[in-house]
N, C-alpha and C positions, 0 to 999 in steps of 0.2 A: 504494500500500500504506500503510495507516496503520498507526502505530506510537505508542505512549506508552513514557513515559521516566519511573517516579517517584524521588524521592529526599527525604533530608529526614529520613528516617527514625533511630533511636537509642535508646540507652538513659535514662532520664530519672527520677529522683526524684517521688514521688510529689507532686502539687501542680505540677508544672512544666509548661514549654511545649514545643512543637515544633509546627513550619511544613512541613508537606509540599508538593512541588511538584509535577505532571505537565505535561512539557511534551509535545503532541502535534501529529505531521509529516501529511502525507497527509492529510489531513482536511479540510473544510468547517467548519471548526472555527464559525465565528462562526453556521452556521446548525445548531449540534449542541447537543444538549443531554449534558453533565456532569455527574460524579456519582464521590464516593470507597466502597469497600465496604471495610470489613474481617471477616477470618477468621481462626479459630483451628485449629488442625490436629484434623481431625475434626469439625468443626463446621461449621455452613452458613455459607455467605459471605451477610454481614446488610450491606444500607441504613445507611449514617453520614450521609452527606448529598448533593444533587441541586442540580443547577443546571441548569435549560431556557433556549434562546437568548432566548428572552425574559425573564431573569432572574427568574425564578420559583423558590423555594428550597422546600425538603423538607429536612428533620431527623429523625432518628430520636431516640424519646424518650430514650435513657441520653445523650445526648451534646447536648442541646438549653441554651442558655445557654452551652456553654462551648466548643463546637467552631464554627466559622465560613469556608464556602463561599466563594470568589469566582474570577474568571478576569478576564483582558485576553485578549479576541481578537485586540488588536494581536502580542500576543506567543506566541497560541497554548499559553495559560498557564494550569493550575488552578491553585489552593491551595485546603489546609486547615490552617486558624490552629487548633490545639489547644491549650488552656487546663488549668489545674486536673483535670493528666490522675490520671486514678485505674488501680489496676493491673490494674481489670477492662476497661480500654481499651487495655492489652496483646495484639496480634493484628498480621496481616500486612495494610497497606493497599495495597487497588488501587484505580485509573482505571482509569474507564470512561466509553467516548464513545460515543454514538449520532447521524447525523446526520438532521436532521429529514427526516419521509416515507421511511425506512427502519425494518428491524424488524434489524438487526445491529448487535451489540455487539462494542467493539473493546475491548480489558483490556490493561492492562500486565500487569510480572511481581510489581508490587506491592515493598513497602519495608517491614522491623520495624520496629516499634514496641514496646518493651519500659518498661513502668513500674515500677519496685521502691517496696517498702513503704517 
């Protein structure tokens, strides 16, 4: 059974940082491809950014220059290094794994994220 775990999450000053983490169990993790989404209550769950076992990265355009993808397979580990957050990046972040040669996606319960003016 695979499971993600996110955390990281908080309230943060406009211009500020926060480091989200997902760690993920049960998985094939080093042959999966990775990826954070966030959403807003009522609103579709939008692409922040992607990471394929071949480290191949995807960024969505609001968040390109200041948000930053990475993972250790060793540790069965995402992040997302958030920058010069604004409070329209205020929303609930999930993980999401996929493992390669599959079409199922696994999702955490996801972490707030709250930016004030």
């Amino acid at each position: 059974q695979v499971q993600l775990v996110e955390s990281g999450g908080g309230l943060v000053q406009a211009g500020g940082s926060l480091r989200l983490s997902c760690v993920v169990s049960g998985s094939d993790f080093s042959r999966s491809s990775t990826g954070w989404y966030r959403q807003v209550p009522g609103k579709t769950r939008d692409l922040v950014a992607d990471m394929s076992s071949g480290r191949r990265t995807i960024y969505a355009d609001p968040v390109k220059g200041r948000f930053t993808i990475s993972r250790d397979n060793a540790k069965n580990t995402i992040w997302l290094q958030m920058d010069s957050l604004k409070p329209e990046d205020t929303a609930n972040y999930l993980c999401r794994v996929r493992e390669d040669g599959t079409v199922i996606d696994y999702w955490g319960r996801g972490t707030q994220v709250t930016v004030s003016s």
